[in-house]
MARSELUM-884608 format. One line per 10 residues: number of its first residue (from 1); their letters; for each residue x, y, z of C-alpha. Coordinates in steps of 0.25 Angstrom, whole numbers, always signed. Each point is the difference from the previous one (the first is absolute). Layout:
NUM	a	X,Y,Z | ...
//
This chain:
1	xxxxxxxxxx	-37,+18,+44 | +6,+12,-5 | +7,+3,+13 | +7,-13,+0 | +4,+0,-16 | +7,+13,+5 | +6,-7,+11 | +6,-11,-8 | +5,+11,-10 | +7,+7,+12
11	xxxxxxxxxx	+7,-14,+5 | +3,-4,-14 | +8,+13,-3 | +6,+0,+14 | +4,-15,-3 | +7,+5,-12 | +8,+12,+5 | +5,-10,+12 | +3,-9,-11 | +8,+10,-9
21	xxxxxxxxxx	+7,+5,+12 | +6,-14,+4 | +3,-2,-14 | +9,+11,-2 | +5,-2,+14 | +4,-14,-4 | +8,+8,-13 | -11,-2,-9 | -3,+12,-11 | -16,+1,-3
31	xxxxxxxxxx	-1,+2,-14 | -15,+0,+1 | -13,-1,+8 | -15,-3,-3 | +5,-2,-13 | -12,-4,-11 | +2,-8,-11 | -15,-2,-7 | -10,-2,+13 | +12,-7,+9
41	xxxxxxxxxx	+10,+7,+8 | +12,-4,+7 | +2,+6,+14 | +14,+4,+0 | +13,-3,-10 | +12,+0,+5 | +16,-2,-4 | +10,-5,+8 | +14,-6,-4 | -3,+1,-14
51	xxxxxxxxxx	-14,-8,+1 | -14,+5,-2 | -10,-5,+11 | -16,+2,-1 | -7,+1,+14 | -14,-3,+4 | -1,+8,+13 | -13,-9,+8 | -1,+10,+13 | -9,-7,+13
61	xxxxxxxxxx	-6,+5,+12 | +3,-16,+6 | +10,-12,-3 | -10,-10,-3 | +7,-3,-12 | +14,-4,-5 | +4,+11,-12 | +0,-11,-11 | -17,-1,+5 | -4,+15,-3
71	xxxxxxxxxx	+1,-3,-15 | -11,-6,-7 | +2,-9,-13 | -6,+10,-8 | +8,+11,+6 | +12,-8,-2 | -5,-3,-15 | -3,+15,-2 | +15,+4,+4 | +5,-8,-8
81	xxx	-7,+3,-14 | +4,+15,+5 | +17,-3,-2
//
């Protein structure tokens, strides 16, 4: 169990810095990662063209599911209450 909580922690983070690197390749400027408001966080904030943009990085080992699918209505709730 341990092993594998580290292994999601591993691909998480990889997911994220594959994330910020697109971003800022597509002109996007992070202002901010794993940022915590309270007990939520919001993965990555970005700017670009004037406009603040909050991501939710979801990295997977498959594509079982569409993007709009990795986020549970909680999760999406729980988002939310943190902007």
């Amino acid at each position: 169990m341990v092993l594998a909580a580290k292994n999601n922690k591993f691909i998480g983070n990889l997911g994220e810095t594959l994330a910020k690197n697109y971003l800022r390749r597509l002109g996007y400027a992070i202002l901010a990662a794993n940022f915590r408001v309270g007990h939520k966080e919001l993965d990555l904030i970005a700017a670009k063209n004037g406009r603040v943009v909050f991501f939710e990085i979801k990295t997977r080992m498959h594509d079982n599911l569409a993007p709009e699918e990795c986020l549970a209505d909680k999760q999406t709730r729980r988002l939310k209450s943190a902007l």
